[in-house]
C-alpha positions in Angstrom: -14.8 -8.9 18.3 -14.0 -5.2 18.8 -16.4 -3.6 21.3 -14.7 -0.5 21.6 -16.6 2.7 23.2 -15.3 6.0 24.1 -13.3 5.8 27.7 -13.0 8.7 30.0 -9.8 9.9 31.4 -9.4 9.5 35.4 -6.2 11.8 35.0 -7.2 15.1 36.5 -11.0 13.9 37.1 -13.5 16.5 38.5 -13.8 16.8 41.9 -16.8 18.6 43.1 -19.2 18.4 46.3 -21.7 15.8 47.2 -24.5 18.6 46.4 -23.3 19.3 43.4 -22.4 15.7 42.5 -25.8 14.4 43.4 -27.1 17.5 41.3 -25.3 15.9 38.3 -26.7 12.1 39.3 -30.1 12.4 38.7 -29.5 14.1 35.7 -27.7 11.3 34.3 -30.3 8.9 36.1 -32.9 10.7 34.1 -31.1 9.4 30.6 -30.4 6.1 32.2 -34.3 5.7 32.5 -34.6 6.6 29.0 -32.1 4.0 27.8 -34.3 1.5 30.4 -37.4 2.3 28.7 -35.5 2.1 25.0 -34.2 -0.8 25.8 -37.6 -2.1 26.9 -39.5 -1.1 23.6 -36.5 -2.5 21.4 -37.5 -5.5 23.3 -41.1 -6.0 22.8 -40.2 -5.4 19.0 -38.0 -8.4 18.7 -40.7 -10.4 20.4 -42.9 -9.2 17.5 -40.7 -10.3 15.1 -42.0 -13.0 12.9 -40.6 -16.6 12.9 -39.0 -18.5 9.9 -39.7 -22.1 10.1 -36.7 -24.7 10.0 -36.8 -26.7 7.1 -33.6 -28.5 7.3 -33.0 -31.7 9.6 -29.9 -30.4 10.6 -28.4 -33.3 12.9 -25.4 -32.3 15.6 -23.2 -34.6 17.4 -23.6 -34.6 20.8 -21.8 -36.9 24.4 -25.4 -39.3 24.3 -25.0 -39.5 20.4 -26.4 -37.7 17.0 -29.3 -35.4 18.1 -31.5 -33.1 15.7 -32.1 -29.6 16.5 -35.6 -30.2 18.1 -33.9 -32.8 20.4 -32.1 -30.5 22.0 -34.6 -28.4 23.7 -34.8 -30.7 26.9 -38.5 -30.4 27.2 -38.6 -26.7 27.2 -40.1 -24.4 24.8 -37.2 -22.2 24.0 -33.5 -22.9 22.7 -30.8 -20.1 22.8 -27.4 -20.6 21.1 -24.7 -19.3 21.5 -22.4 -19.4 17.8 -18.9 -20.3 19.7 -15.7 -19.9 17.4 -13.8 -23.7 17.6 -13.0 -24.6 14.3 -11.7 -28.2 13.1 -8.5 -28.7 14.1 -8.4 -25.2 16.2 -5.8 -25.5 19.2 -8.2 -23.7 21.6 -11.4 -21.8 21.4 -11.7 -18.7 20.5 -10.9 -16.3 23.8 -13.5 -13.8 23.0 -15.9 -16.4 22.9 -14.4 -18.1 26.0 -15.2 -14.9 28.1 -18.8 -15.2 27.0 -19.5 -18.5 27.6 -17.7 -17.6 31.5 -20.7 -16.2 32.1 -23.2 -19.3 31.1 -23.0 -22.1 34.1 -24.4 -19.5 36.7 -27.1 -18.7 34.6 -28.3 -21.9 33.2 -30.4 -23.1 36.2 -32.0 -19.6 35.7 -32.6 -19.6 32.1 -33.7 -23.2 32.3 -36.6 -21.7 35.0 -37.7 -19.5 31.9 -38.5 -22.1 29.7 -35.1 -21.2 28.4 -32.4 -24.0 27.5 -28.9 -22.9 26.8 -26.9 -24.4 24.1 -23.1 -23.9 22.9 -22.4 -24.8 19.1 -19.3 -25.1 17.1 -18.0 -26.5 13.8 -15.0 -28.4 15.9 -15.6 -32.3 15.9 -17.1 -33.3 19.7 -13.8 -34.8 20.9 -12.2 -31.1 19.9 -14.9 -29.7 21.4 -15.1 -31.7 25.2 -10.8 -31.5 25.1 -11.2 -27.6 25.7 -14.5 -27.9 27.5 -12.6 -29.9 30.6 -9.4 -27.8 30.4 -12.2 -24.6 31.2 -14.2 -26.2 33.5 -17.0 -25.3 31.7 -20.4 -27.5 32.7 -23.0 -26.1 30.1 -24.3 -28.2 27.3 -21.8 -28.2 23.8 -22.3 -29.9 20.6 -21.1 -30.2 17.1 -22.3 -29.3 14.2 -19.6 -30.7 12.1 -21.3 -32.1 9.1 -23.8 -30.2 9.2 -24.9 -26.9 7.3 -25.8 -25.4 10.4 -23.2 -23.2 11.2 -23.0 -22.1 7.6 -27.0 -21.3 7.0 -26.5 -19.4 10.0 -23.8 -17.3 8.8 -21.1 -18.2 11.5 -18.9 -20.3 9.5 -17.7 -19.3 6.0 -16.4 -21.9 3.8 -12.9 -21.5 2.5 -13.6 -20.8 -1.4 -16.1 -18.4 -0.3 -14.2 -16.6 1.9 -11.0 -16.4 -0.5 -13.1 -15.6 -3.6 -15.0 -12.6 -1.5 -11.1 -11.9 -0.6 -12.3 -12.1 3.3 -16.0 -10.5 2.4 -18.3 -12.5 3.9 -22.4 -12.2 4.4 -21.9 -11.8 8.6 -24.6 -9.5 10.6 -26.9 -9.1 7.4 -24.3 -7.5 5.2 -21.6 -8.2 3.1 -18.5 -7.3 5.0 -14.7 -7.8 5.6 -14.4 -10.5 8.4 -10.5 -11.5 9.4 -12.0 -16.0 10.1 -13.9 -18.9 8.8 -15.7 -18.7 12.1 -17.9 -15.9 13.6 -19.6 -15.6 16.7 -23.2 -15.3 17.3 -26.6 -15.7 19.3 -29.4 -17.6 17.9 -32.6 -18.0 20.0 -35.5 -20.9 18.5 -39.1 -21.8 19.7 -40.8 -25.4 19.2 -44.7 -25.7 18.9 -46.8 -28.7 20.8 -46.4 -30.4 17.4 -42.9 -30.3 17.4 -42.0 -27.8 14.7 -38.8 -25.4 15.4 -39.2 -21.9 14.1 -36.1 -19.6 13.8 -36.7 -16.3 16.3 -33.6 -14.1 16.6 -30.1 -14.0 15.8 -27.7 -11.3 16.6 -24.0 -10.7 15.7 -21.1 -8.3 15.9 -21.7 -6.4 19.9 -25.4 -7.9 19.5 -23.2 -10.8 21.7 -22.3 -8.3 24.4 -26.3 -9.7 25.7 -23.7 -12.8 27.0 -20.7 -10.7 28.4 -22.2 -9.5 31.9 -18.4 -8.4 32.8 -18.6 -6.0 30.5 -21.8 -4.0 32.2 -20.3 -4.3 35.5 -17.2 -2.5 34.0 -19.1 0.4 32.2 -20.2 1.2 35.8 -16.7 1.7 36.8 -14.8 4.9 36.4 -12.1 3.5 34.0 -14.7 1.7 31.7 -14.0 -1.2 29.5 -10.0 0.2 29.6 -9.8 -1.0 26.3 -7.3 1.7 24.5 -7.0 -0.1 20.9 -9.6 0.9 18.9 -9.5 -1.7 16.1 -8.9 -4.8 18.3 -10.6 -3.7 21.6 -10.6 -7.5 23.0 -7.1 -7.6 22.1 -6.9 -8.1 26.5 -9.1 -10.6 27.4 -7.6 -14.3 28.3 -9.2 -17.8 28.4 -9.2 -17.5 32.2 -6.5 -20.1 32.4 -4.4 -17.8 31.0 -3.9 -14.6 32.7 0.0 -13.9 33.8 -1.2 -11.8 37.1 -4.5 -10.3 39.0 -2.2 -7.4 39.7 -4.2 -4.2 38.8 -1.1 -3.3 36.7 -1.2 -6.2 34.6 -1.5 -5.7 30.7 -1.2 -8.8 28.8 0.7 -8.6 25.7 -1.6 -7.7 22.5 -0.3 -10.4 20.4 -2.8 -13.2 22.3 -5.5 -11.2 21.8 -9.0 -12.2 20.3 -9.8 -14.1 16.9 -12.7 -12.4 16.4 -13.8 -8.7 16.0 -17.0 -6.3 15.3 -17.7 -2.8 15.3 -21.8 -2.5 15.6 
């Protein structure tokens, strides 16, 4: 997934005094309140969205046994999944999708305190899938939808003749467009009535995941950004966090273990 934004150069930075630094501040605070307030309306219009009503018993495999989509809201109202690349017969899961799903245990209890349970899917068979769960550490819920049509209806898997006959064009992020896997990453959010019926929300692809990647809004406070200099791969640094060779602020992994996945909007 490539989530590259323009960086700023700390060579030669500006250096000016606190008056005229705080001068500048609250003119930058000024367009951070209109993003706020952006981001706030953008908001309220995907709550107004309308809902699509799920048709399809689609039927996942989870550690209790075959569930279907409505069993897996726990009670609550609300069910948001995250679209995690592990393919069948993938060695390891996808590392983009790794550092998303870092940020998940801590804010499960929160979410769940929403009316909000948080649910990790993949194509990978459940054994596959619990293997690389354990090696991470990883304590969220994760099920299967191998079998199922699930991750293809929702445009996250791609089966092989249609992505060699589309010679790697795929329908991804409501377009037809160039996508280097069979798997894709995503967010899809779902709502059940009294009566039990589950009605399709949201989905968002491409940066539209960056919503999981906290990390990356704690670095875009920092003066040296997302430090991400490869514009076509911009993910090309991040590690399953097993596998980082140093903490050393120096560190730069090598770019050929970089991410499987990659998106521009």
């Amino acid at each position: 997934m490539n989530t590259a934004i323009a960086e700023t150069s700390t060579a030669n930075h500006p250096v000016v005094s606190k008056d005229r630094w705080l001068a500048q501040r609250k003119a930058l605070l000024a367009r951070e309140k209109e993003l706020t307030h952006l981001r706030d309306q953008i908001a309220r219009e995907r709550r107004a969205l309308p809902w699509t009503r799920i048709a399809k018993n689609y039927v996942f495999d989870a550690p209790e046994g075959p569930r279907a989509l409505a069993d897996l809201f726990e009670g609550r109202r609300q069910l948001l999944v995250q679209h995690f690349m592990l393919g069948p017969d993938w060695e390891q899961g996808c590392p983009s999708c790794s550092y998303m799903s870092d940020h998940l245990d801590g804010m499960k209890v929160h979410l769940e305190n929403r009316d909000v349970t948080l649910l990790v899917v993949s194509r990978a068979p459940l054994a596959e899938i619990e293997r690389f769960r354990q090696r991470m550490g990883w304590q969220f819920r994760w099920v299967s939808s191998h079998g199922s049509d699930f991750n293809y209806d929702f445009n996250v898997s791609f089966k092989p003749q249609e992505w060699a006959e589309g010679k790697g064009e795929v329908y991804y992020n409501y377009s037809v467009r160039p996508f280097p896997a069979q798997e894709a990453p995503g967010i899809s959010v779902f709502y059940k009535d009294d009566a039990g019926n589950v009605f399709h929300t949201y989905s968002t692809y491409e940066r539209g995941v960056e919503a999981m990647m906290g990390a990356y809004s704690l670095l875009d406070l920092t003066p040296k950004g997302r430090d991400e200099p490869n514009p076509v791969h911009a993910m090309d640094w991040v590690r399953h966090h097993d596998r980082y060779e140093s903490s050393s602020p120096a560190a730069k992994p090598a770019a050929a273990a970089g991410s499987c996945c990659h998106a521009s909007d």
